[in-house]
C-alpha positions in Angstrom: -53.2 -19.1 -35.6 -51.1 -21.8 -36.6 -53.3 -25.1 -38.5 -51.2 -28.4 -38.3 -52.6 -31.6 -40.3 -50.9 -35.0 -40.0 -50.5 -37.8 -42.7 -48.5 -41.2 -43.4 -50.0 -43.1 -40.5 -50.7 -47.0 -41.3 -50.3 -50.4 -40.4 -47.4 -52.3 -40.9 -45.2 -55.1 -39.5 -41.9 -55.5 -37.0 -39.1 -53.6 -38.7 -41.0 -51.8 -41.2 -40.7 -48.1 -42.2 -43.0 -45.0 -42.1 -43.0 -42.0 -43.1 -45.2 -39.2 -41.3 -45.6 -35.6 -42.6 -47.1 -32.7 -40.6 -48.0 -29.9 -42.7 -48.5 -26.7 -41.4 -50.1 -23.0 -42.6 -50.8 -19.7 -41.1 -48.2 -17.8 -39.5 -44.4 -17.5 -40.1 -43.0 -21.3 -40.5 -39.3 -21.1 -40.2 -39.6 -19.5 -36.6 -41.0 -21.9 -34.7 -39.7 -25.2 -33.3 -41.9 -28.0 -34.1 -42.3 -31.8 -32.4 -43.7 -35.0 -32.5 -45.6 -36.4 -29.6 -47.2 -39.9 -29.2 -50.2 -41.8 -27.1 -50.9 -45.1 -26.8 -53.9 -45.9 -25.3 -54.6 -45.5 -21.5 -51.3 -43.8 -21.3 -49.8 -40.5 -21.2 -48.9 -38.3 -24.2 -45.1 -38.5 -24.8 -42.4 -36.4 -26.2 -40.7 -38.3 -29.2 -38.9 -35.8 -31.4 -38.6 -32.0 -31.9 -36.6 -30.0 -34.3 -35.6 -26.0 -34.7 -37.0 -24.6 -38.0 -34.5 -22.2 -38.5 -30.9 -23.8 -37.3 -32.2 -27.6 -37.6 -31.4 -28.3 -34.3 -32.9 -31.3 -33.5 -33.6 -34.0 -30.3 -35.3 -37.1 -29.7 -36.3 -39.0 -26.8 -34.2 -42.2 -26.0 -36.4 -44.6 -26.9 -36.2 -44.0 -31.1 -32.7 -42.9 -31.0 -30.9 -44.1 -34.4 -34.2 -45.2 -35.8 -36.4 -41.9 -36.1 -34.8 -39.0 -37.6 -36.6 -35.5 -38.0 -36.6 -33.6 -40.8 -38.1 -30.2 -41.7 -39.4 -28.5 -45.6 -39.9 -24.8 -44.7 -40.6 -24.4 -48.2 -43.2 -26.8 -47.9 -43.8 -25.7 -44.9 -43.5 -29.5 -43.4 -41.7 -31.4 -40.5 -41.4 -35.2 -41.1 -40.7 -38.2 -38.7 -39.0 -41.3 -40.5 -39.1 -44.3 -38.9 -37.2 -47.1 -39.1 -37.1 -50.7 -37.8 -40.7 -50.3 -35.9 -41.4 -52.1 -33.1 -45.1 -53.3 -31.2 -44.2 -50.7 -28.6 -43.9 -47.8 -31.1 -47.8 -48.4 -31.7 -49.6 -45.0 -30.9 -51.4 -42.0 -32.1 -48.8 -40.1 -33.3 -49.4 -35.5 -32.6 -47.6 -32.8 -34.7 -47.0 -29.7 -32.3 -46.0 -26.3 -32.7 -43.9 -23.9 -30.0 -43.6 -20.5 -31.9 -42.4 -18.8 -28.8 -39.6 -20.8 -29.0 -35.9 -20.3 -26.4 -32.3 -21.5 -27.2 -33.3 -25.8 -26.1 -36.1 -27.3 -27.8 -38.5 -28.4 -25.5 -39.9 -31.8 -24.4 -43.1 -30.6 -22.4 -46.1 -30.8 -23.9 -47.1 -27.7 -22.5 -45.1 -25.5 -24.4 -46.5 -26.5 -27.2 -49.0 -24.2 -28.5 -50.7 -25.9 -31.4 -51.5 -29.7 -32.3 -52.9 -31.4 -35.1 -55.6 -33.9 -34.7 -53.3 -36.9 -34.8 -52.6 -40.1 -37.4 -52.2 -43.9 -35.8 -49.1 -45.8 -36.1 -49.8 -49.7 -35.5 -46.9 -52.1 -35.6 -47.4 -55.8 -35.5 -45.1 -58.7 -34.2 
């Protein structure tokens, strides 16, 4: 079992930073890849990040390209989104996720992703 607990969520203005931390226990952290999804309401959850725990491998979705970055502890055993320069649109729930049967490209579908944490909200005001 894998337990995943999100933090760092808030409100804050247009072009504002954040930092959101995932902190994970259980078993082995450094072989899994880990992600971060988002859902804003009445829409689907969405893939925004991921990163490999052991090589650092890392891939976002096009959307926060050059203004989230990905970052991983594993002797903290924490992954951690920055982000920069927020917009309205980034507004969402924001979902830590682990894959621990993880392949040679770091998935985008939710489904591979085994465990979730319960979530922190991002809002971003004009």
């Amino acid at each position: 079992q894998v337990q995943l607990v999100e933090s760092g969520g808030g409100l804050v203005q247009a072009g504002d930073s954040l930092r959101l931390s995932c902190a994970a226990s259980g078993r082995t952290f450094s072989r899994y890849a880990m992600a971060w999804f988002r859902q804003a309401p009445g829409k689907e959850r969405e893939f925004v990040a991921a990163i490999h725990l052991s090589d650092g491998r890392t891939t976002y979705v096009d959307s926060v390209k050059g203004r989230f970055s990905i970052s991983r502890d594993n002797g903290k055993n924490t992954v951690y989104l920055q982000m920069n320069s927020l917009k309205p649109e980034d507004t969402a729930g924001y979902y830590c996720a682990a894959d621990t049967n993880v392949g040679l490209v770091l998935s985008v579908l939710r489904s591979r992703y085994e465990y979730w944490g319960q979530g922190t909200q991002v809002t971003v005001s004009s």
